[in-house]
C-alpha positions in Angstrom: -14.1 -11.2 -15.6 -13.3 -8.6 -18.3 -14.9 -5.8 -16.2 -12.8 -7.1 -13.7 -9.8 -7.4 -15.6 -10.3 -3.1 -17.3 -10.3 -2.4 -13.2 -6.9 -4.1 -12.5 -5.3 -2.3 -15.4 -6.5 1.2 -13.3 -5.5 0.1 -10.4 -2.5 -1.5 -11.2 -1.3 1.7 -12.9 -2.3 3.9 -10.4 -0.6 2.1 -7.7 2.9 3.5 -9.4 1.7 6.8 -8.9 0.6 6.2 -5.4 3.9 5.8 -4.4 6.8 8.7 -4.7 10.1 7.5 -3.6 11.7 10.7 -1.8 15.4 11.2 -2.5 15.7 7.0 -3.3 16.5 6.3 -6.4 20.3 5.9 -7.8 19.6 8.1 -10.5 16.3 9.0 -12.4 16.6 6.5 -15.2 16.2 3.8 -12.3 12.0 4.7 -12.6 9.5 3.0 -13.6 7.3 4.4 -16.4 3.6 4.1 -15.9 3.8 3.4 -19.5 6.1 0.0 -18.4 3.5 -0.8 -15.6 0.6 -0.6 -18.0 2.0 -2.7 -20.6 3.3 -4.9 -18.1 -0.4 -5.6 -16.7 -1.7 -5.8 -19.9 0.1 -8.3 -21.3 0.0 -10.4 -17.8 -3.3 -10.0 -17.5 -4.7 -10.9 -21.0 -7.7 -11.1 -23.0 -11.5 -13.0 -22.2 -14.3 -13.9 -23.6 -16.6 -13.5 -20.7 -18.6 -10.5 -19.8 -20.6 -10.8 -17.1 -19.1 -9.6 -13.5 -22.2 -10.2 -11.6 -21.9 -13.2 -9.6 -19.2 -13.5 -6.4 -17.9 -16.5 -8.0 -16.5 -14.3 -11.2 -14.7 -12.0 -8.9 -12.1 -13.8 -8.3 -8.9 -15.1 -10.0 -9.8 -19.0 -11.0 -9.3 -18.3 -14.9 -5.6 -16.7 -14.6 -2.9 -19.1 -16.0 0.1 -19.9 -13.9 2.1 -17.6 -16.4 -0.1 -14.8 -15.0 0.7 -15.4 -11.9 4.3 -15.9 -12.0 4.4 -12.5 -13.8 2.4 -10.8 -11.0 4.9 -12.3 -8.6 7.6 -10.9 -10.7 6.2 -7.5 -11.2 8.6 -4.0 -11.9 9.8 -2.9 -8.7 10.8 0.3 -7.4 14.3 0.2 -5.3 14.0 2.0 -2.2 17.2 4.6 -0.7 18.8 1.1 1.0 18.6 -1.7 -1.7 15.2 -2.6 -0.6 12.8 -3.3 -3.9 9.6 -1.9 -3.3 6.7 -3.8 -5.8 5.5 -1.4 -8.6 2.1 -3.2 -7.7 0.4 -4.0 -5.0 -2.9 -5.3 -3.4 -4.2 -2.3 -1.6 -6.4 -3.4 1.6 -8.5 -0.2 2.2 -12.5 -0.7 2.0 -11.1 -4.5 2.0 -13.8 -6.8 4.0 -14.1 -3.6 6.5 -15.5 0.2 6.0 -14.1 2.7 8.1 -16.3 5.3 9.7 -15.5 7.9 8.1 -16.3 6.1 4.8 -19.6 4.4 6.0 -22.0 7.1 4.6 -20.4 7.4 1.1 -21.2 3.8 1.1 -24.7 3.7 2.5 -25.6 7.0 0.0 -24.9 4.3 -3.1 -27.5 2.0 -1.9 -27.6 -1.1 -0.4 -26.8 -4.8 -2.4 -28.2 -8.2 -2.1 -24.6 -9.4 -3.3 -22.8 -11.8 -0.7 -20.2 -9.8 1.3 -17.0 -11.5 1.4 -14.3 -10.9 4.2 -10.9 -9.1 4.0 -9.5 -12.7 5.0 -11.5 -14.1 1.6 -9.9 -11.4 -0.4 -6.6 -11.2 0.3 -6.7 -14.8 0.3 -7.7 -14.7 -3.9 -4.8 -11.6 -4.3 -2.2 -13.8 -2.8 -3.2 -17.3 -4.8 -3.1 -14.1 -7.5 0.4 -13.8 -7.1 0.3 -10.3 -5.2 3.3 -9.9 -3.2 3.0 -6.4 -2.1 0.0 -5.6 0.8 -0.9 -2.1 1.2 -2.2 -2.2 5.2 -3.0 0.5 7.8 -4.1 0.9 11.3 -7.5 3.0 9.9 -8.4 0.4 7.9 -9.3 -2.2 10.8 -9.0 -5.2 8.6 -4.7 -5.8 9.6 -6.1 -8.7 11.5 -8.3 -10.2 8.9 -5.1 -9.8 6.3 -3.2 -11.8 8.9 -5.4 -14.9 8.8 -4.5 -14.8 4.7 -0.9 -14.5 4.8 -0.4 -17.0 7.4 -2.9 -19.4 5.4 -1.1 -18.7 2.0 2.1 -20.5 2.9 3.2 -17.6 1.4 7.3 -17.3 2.7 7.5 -13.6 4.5 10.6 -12.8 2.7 8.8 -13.0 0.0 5.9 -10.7 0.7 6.5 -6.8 1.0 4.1 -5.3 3.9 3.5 -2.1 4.5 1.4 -0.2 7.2 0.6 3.3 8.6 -0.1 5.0 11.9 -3.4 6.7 12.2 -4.1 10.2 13.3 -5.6 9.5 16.8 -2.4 7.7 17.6 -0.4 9.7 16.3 -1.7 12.5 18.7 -1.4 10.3 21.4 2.0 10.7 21.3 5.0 7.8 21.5 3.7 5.1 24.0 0.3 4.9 21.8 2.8 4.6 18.5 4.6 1.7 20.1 2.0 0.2 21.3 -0.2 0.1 18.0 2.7 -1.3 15.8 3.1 -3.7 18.1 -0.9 -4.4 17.2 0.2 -4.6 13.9 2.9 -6.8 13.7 0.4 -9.3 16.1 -2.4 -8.7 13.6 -0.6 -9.0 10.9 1.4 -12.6 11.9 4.7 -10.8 11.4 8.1 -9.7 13.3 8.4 -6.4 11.0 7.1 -4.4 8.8 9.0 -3.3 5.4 7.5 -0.4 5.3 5.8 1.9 8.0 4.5 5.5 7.5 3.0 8.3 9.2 -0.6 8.1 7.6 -1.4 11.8 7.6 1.1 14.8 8.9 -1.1 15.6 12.3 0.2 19.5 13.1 1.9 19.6 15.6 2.2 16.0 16.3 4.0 14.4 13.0 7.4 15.2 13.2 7.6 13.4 16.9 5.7 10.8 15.4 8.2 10.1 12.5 11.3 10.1 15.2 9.4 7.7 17.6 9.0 5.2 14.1 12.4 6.2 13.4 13.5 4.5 16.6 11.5 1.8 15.6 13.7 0.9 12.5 16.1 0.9 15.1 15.1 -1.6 17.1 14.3 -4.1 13.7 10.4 -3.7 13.9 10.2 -1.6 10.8 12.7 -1.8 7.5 12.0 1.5 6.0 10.2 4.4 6.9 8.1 6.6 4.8 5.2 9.4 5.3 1.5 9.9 3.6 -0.3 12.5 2.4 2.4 15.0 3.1 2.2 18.0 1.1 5.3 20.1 0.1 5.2 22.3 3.4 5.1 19.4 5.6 7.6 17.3 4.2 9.8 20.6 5.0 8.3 21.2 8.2 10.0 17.6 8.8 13.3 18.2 7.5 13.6 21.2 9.3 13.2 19.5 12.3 16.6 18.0 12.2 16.2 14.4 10.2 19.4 13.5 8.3 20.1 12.5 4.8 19.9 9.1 6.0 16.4 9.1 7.7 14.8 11.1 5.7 11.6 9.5 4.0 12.0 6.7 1.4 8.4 7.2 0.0 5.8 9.7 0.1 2.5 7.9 -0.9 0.2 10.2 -1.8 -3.4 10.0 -4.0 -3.0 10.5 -7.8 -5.8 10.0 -10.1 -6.7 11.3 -13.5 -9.0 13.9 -11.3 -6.7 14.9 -9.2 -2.9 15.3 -10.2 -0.6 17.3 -8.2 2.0 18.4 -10.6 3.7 20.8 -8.4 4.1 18.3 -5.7 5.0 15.4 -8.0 8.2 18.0 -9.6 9.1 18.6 -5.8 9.7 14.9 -5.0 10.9 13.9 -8.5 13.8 17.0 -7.9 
């Protein structure tokens, strides 16, 4: 449980710097500090006594206190270009129950465990009866149905969860039918008429800036709240606004990997500017 609990703190406070609102907030002091996100899981999280983090039984929640909880619920959030609030923290779903291809040999090179494998269904389940609110989901990481099966289980309300998703690259290329028809997937998968937030999971050259109109469309038609992009560097997030997308629908976040090894600075000023 404590090892558990020093692992929530990092991902907790890396979550805020996952997510860079584009050209959303009122006015800079509207942020939230990763200072105020640290303290805030701190002191919701708490102290324990036990030390072992062996056993499947111990990674779950079943010590928190309903005061945890509530506070998780309640977390800092971020407000997004049209009112929306966007949770400061957030249960993300990658690796979740389900291991991509592309991430199968990483995981096979660090050996294989006796532990019991538990589902995505299992452990969203725990991050909801945690008092996560905010799901980080995505076509690539083939769970969306599995998280589906939790939320509708929870008896969670939906207007009080915040959902996002992404569009993968092999879609993308495919072009707008293929779009369409996977967030339509999605939204199946996932139990849910809409999604508060859709992105475009990686800017495929040539391919992204159609991609981002066809979701655009899609906000349009009520499917998707807000739309955002991923892993867009500087160039592309230019390449995008040169292609003619207004004030209004440009992107409300750009959610991009920050960790203590790898900080971009350069494009963290560009988006904070």
């Amino acid at each position: 449980q404590q090892h558990a609990q020093r692992k929530m703190k990092i991902v907790a406070t890396a979550m805020l710097g996952t997510i860079l609102c584009t050209a959303s907030l009122p006015k800079p002091s509207a942020a939230v500090s990763s200072r105020t996100i640290a303290s805030f899981v701190a002191s919701s999280i708490g102290r324990s006594t036990s030390s072992s983090p062996t056993t499947t039984s111990r990674r779950n929640m079943s010590t928190q206190t309903p005061e945890q909880k509530q506070s998780l619920i309640d977390c800092p959030t971020i407000p997004l270009r049209d009112g929306t609030s966007h949770p400061a923290i957030g249960f993300g779903t990658y690796k979740v129950g389900f291991i991509p291809a592309s991430a199968s040999s990483a995981v096979a090179s660090a050996g294989a465990t006796d532990e019991p494998q538990r589902t995505a269904e299992d452990c969203v389940t725990d991050a909801l009866n945690s008092g996560y609110r905010f799901l980080e989901c995505a076509e690539f990481y083939g769970n969306e149905q599995e998280v589906g099966k939790a939320i509708k289980a929870s008896g969670v309300p939906r207007e009080d969860l915040f959902i996002c998703s992404k569009v993968w690259t092999t879609t993308i290329e495919k072009g707008d039918d293929a779009i369409r028809a996977q967030l339509e997937k999605t939204l199946s998968d996932l139990g849910t008429d809409y999604v508060d937030l859709y992105l475009i999971h990686w800017p495929v050259p040539g391919k992204h800036v159609d991609a981002y109109k066809t979701v655009l469309d899609l906000k349009k038609e009520g499917k998707v709240k807000n739309v955002g992009v991923s892993n867009y560097a500087v160039e592309d997030y230019k390449e995008l606004l040169s292609a003619g997308i207004t004030s209004e629908d440009k992107p409300v976040v750009n959610q991009i990997e920050i960790n203590p090894f790898l900080y971009r600075k350069k494009t963290i000023e560009y988006f904070k500017s």
